[in-house]
N, C-alpha and C positions, 0 to 999 in steps of 0.2 A: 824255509828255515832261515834263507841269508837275509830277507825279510823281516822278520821275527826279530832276528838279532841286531839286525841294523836300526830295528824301531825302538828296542830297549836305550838306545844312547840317546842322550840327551843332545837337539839339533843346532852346537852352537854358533854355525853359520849360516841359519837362517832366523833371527831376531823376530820377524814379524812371528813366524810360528812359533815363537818359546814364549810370545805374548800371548797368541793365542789359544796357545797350550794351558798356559798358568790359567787364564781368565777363565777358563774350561773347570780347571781342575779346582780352584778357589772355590766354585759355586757348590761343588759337591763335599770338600773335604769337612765345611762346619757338620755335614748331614754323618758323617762315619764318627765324630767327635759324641755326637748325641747317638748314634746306635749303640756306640764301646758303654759309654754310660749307663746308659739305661738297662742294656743285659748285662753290662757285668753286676751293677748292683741289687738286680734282680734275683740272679747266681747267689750274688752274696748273704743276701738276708733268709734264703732258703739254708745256708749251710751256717749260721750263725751258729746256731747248737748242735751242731753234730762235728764242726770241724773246730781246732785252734782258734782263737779268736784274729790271730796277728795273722792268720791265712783267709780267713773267712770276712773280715771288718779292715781291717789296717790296708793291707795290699789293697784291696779293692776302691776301697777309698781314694787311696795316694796316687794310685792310678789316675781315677775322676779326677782327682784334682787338676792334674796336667792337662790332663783332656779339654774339663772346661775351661783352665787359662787359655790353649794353643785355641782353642773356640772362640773365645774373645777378643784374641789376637787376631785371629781370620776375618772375623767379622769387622772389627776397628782401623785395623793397621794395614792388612795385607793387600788390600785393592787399590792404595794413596800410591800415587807414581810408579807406575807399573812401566819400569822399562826390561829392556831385554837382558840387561844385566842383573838388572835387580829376581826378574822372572828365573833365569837361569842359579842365582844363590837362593832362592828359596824353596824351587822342586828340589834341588840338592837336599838342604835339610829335611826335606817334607820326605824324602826319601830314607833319609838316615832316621826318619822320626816314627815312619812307617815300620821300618825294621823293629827298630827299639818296643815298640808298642807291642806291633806282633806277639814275638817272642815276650816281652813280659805278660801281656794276657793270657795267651798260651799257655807257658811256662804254670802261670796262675793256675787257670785251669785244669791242667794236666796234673797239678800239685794238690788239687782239690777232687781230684778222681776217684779218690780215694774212702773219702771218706761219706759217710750218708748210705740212703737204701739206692736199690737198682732204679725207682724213679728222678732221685738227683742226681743218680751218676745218667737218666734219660734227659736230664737238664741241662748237664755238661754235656752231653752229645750235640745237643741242642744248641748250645753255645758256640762250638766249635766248632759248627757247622755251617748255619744261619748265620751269628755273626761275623764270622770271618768270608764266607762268601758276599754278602750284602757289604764289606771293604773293600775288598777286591772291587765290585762293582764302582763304588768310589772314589777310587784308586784308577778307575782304567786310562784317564788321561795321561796317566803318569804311568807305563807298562812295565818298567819297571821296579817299581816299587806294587804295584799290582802280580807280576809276577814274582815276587819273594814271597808276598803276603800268602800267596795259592799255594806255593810250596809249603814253605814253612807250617802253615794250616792244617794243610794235608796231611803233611808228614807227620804232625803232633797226635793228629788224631788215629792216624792207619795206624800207628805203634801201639798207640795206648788201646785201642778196642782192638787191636790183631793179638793181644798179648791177653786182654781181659777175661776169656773163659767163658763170656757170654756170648752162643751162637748168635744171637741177631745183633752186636756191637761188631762181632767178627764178619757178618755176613757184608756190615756194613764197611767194615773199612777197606775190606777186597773190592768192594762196588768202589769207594772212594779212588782207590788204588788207580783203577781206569778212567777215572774222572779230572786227572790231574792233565793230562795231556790234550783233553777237549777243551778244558779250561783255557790252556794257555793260546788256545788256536782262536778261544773265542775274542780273548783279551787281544789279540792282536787283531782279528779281524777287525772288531771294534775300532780298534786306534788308527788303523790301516783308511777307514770310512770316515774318521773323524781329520786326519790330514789330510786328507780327499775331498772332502766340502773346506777345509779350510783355504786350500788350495783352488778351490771354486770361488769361494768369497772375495778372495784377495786377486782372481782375475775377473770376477766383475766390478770389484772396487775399481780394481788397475782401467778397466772398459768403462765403467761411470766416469772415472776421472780422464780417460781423453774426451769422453763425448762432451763433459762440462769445458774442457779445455776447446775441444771442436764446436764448439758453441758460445764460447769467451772468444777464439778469434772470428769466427761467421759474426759475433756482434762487432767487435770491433772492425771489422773490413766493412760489413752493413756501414759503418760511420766513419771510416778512413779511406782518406786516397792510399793507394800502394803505391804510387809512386814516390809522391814528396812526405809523405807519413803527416800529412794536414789532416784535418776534417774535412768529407766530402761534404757534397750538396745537400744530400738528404741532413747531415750533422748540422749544415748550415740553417738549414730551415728547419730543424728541432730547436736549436739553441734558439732561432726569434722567437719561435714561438712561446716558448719555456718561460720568455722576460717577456712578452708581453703577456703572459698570464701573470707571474708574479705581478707585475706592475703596467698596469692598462694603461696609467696615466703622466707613465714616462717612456716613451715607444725606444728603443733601441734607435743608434745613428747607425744607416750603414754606409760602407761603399765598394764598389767593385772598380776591379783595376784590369785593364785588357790590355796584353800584349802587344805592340802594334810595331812589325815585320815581323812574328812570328814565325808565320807560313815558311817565307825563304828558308829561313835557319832548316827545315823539314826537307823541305825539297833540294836543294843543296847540299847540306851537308849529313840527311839522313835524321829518323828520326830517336836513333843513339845521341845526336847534340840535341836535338829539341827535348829530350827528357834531363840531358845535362842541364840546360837554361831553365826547365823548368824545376827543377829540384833546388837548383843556385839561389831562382825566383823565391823559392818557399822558403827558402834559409834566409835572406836577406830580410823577409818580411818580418820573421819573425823574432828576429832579432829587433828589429826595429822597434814593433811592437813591445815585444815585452809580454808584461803581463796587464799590458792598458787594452788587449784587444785579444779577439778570436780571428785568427785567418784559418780559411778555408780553403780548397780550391773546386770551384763550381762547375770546370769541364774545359778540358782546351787549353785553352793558353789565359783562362780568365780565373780569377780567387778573388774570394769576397771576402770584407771585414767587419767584424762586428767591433764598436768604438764603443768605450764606456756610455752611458747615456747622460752621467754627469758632465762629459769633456766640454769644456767651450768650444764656440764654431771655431776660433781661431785657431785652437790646439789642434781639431779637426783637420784643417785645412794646412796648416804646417807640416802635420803630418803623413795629411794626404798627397803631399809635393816632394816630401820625403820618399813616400814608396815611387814614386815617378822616377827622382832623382836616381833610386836604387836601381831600377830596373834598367838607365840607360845606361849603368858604370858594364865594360865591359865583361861577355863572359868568355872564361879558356873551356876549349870544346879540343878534341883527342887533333884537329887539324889545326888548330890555332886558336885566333878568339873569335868572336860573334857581336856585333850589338843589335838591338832590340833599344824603343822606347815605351813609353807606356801611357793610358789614359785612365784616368779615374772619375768617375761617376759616382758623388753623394749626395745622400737624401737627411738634412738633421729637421727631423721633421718634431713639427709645432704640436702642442700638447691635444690630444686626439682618439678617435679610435681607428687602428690597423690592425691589418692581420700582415704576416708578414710577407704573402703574395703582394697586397700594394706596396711593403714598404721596399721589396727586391724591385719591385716594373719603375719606382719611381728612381731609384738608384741607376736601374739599366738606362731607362730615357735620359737621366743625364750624362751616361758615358754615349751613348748616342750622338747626343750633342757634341761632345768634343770631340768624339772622332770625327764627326761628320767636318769640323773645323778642318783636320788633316794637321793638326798644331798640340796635339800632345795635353798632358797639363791635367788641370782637379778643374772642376766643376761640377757645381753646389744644382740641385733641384729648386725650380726657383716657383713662382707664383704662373709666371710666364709660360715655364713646360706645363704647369697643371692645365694649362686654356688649350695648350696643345694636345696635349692625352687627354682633354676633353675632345676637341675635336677628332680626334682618329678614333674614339673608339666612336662617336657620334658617324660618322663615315663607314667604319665596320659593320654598322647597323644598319647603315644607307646601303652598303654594298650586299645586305642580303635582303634587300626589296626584289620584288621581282621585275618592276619596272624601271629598275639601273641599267639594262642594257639599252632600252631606247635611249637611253642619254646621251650615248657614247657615241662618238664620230672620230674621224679624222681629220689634221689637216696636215698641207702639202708643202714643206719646204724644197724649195730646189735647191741642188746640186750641179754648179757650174763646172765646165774644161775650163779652166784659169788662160789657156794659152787663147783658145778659140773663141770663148766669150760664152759657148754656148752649153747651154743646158741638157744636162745626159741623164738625169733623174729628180726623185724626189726623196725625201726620207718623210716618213710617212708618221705623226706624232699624234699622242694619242688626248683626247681632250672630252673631258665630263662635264656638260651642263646639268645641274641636278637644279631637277624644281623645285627643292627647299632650301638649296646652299648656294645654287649660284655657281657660276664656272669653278672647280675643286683643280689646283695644280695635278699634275703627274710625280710631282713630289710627295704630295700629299696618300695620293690614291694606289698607287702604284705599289708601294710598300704596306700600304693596309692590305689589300688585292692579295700580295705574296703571304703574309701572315695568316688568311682567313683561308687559304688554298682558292680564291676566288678567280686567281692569276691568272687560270687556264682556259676557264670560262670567259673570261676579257680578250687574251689573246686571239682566239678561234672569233670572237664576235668583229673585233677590229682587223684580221685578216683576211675576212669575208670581206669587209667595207675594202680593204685595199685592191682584193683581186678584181673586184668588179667596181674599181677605179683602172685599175691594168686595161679591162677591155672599151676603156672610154678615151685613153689617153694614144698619144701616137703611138706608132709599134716598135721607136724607137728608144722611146724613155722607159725606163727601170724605177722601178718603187725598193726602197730600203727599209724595211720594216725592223724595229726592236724586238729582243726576244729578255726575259728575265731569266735567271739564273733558274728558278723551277722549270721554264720550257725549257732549255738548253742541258736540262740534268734527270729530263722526262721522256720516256722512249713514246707513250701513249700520246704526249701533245706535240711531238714531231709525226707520228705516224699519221696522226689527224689533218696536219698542217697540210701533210704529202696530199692527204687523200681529198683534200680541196681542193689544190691545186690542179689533180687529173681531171677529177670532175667539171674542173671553171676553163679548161681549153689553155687555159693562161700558158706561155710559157716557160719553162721553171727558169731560162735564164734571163729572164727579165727581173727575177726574183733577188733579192741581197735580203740578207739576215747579220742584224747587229746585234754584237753579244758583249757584254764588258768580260773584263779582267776578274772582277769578283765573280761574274757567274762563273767563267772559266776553272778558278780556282776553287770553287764551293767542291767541284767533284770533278778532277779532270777527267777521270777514266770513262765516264759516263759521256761527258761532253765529248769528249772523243770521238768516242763510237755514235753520238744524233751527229756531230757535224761530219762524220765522215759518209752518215748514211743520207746528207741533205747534198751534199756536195755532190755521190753519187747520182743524185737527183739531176745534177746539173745548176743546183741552185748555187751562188755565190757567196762567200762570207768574210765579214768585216770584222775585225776588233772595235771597239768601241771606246772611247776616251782612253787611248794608247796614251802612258806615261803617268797617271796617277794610281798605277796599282801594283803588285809586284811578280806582273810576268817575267819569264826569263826567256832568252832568244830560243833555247833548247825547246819551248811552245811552241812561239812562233815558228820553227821548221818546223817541227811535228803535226802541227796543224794545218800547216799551207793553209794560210788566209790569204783570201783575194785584195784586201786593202788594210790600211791602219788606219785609225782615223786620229789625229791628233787633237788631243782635247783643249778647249776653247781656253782652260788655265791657261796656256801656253800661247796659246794665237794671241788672244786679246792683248797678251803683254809683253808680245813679239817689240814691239818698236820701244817700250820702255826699258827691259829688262833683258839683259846680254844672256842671262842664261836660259831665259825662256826663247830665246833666239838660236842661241848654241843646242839649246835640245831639239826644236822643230826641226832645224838645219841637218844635224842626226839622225833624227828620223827619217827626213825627206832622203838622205843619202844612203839608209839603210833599204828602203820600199824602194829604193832604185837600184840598187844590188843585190835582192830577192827579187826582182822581175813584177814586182805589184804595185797596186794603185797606194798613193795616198791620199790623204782626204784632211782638209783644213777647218776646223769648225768655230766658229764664233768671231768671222771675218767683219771686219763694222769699220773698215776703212779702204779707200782706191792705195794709199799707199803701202799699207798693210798683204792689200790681194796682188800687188806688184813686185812687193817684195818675195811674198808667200813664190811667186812665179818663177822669178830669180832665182831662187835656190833650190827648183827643182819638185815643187810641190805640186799634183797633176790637177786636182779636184778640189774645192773650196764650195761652203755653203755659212751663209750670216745674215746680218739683219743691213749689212751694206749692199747685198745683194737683193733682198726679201728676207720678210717675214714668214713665217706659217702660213699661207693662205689654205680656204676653201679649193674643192677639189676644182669646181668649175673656175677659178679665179689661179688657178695654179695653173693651169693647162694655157690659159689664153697668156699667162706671164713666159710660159714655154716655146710659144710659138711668135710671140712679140719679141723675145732674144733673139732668135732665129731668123726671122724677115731684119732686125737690128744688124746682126752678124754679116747676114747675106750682102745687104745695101751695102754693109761696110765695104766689103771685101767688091764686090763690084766698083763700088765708086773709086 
């Protein structure tokens, strides 16, 4: 019943339901406008001569009239901006209109009762039966004016035939009598199942509209960094693509910009400041930009730009020295500040056809090039790099011959004691004769090697040559072998190495393993645990071009490396440049207060390897000393120091 009563009110704090409601009720009320009509004037023209003319013509009439106006109105007027307020004053009238109707048809009716034989007073039964239940029905969106209408109906009818003398008018209005209360049970039930799917609707509306909204962000995060709120990589390589469909025959300028000391900022000061720097990065850029470009960020500490493709190179290029400029201005980090500089690599390529895979590798190969300078700055993709990214991928093709590994050999540089003169190893360098190209650097091959995952397969074949160099050499010299950042960050091409070595007798400490800075850092955790697992080996290990990279001493202890090797930058320009002096000197004074070797590399002078002595430096290897030689031409250079040494020291 509290039910019932609660559904007769009209819901005015729920808006979407009183929209609902009316749109409901609209669709039905023109339908009760044309029922009234059509049997009242049905009624009427049967009682035309038996009743008053002004009971039987006029009412019935002036009735219709309204009817079909408020018809007209429903159909024209009543569906045009359908708000909640609007929906709330027009079931109100619809409701007072309901009343009024009723009662006057009714009232009609009942007044028309009268007159005519017992078959039109069976016409008015008829009337006031059928048509006012087929209203009600009508009506039920609206339960209250539905529930008058039942009343009211009822009531007009159970009086008039309970009072008329005629047992089956009487028999009916007592049947009616109990029909009043089913009635109002059904009208609610009714309204009860129609708030009930409305209230369905409106929470699968509510659940379409997150899933559209969980589907508007899964797009945009598909195409955004979360961190710097840029366009990611995938955006990046949509949008080339996008303009070089539009227009084939104007390729898009790009260029990437690469952080350069990143990493420290990470390791240092955690990487809460490396996402500071890089969010600062993304704000800078694009300010900068404007609206002359798209920045991206493509992963890391690297963001690409797409440059109008009308821009001049020079506009280009000013403002590729701009984002440089931007990157080195300091950043505040929650400990202070940071710097960071940067390198850019652009491609404004010549009128063509690309996809925009060549036009990113030509972009990357020229920040390549400048980083590989160590000097920062823009640099343009030139004709020059194209002869070069012809030759590497020309090599990448060579490297999956199957007759690449006959190629490959070693040769033997020695490694002198600076004090004693003599020769304590060799470092062992790796060298390609290909029978199409002709001797290929380690510059060259090396980094193709690493790219094609070939790296491993070169390793394991050049470690071979070295071990069974070991069992030809005296039993006192040590071979120093390189490892590349893939072996040193690879558990299966250490375990490999290991299981050579048991098998070849060799003994592991004759064995050194040189690793640079960059392999280090590609993945310390990784490297960690191969060098801790070669070391338990007994095998020995070196740093490799110590000072061009950005280790921190907190490595060097946690590593315990057996030597540093000071990179030939530094040696070579030991006796020109004070501060290529003052860092060797550093160095050498550091490997002496860690209890380790150091190692001199790119020695090419006596006063150079005297100095090198003087301040403490153990080991030295150059072209003052030797070149690379063959294995057999290495060994007899080992043992001629040696008888040199000896005589010395005798004489």
């Amino acid at each position: 019943m509290k039910n019932f009563i609660a559904s007769l009110r009209l819901q005015k704090d729920n808006p979407k339901f009183l929209v609902a409601q009316f749109e409901a009720l609209s669709s039905q009320i023109p339908i009760l406008y044309v029922l009234l009509v059509i049997n009242a004037l049905a009624v009427a023209i049967t009682h035309i001569k038996s009743a008053p003319l002004w009971l039987s013509l006029y009412i019935p009439v002036g009735l219709s009239i309204v009817c079909v106006f408020r018809l007209c109105w429903w159909e024209i007027s009543a569906k045009e901006n359908v708000t909640p307020e609007r929906a709330l004053r027009l079931m109100k009238v619809t409701l007072a209109g309901a009343v009024i109707l009723t009662i006057g048809f009714g009232g009609w009716a009942i007044a028309l009762y009268q007159y005519g034989d017992a078959s039109q007073q069976g016409q008015i039964a008829y009337f006031l039966i059928v048509t006012g239940i087929s209203c009600v029905f009508c009506l039920m969106h609206l339960p209250l004016a539905a529930a008058i209408t039942t009343i009211i109906t009822f009531t007009a009818m159970i009086v008039t035939f309970l009072f008329s003398g005629n047992p089956v008018f009487v028999a009916t209005a007592v049947s009616g009598l109990f029909l009043v209360l089913p009635f109002l049970r059904v009208i609610n039930s009714y309204f009860q199942n129609f708030a009930h799917l409305v209230r369905l609707a409106e929470e699968l509306k509510q659940k379409q509209a997150e899933a559209e909204e969980l589907n508007l962000v899964n797009s945009r995060n598909a195409l955004q960094d979360q961190l710097t709120g840029l366009a990611n990589r995938r955006s990046f390589f949509l949008s080339l693509e996008k303009m070089l469909l539009q227009d084939p025959s104007s390729p898009p300028v790009i260029g990437i910009v690469d952080l350069d000391g990143f990493k420290p900022v990470n390791d240092v000061f955690g990487h809460a400041a490396g996402d500071v720097v890089l969010k600062e990065t993304a704000r800078r850029f694009v300010s900068l930009l404007g609206d002359q470009g798209i920045v991206s960020r493509l992963g890391g500490d690297e963001f690409g730009i797409i440059f109008p493709s009308d821009m001049p190179l020079r506009a280009v290029s000013d403002l590729g020295v701009a984002l440089c400029a931007a990157v080195r201005e300091p950043f505040d980090i929650p400990d202070g500040s940071v710097r960071v500089s940067g390198s850019c690599g652009i491609v404004y390529p010549d009128a063509g056809e690309y996809t925009a895979e060549d036009l990113y590798e030509k972009a990357d190969f020229a920040l390549y090039q400048v980083k590989s300078k160590r000097i920062g700055g823009v640099e343009f993709f030139s004709p020059e790099h194209e002869k070069i990214l012809t030759q590497r991928y020309l090599i990448e093709l060579e490297l999956q011959a199957d007759n690449f590994a006959k190629e490959l050999k070693l040769e033997y540089q020695p490694i002198l004691e600076l004090r004693s003169g003599r020769v304590v190893g060799f470092e062992a360098l790796a060298r390609w004769d290909s029978a199409r190209f002709g001797r290929i650097s380690p510059d060259a091959f090396i980094p193709a090697a690493e790219r094609t995952a070939v790296i491993g397969r070169i390793t394991r074949i050049l470690f071979g040559q070295a071990l069974d160099a070991l069992k030809i050499m005296p039993a006192h010299l040590r071979v120093s072998f390189n490892l590349s950042a893939r072996d040193i960050c690879d558990h299966e091409t250490s375990m490999a190495l290991l299981a050579m070595i048991s098998r070849s007798g060799v003994d592991p400490k004759r064995i050194e393993f040189e690793i640079t800075e960059t392999a280090l850092l590609s993945d310390f955790d990784t490297a960690d645990q191969v060098i801790g697992m070669l070391r338990g080996a007994g095998i020995s290990i070196a740093l490799d071009d110590f000072g061009t990279g950005y280790s921190s001493l907190s490595h060097i202890h946690r590593l315990a490396f057996d030597k540093l090797k000071i990179d030939k930058a530094f040696v070579m320009n030991f006796d020109r440049d004070a501060r290529c002096m003052n860092i060797t000197r550093s160095v050498a004074s550091l490997c002496q207060n860690l209890g380790i070797a150091s190692v001199a590399e790119g020695v090419e002078s006596e006063d150079v390897a005297e100095s090198l002595k003087g301040i403490g430096v153990r080991l030295a290897q150059g072209y003052y000393f030797s070149r690379p030689l063959p294995l057999e031409l290495a060994i007899d250079y080992a043992v001629r120091r040696d008888v040199a040494v000896s005589q010395s020291l005798s004489a």
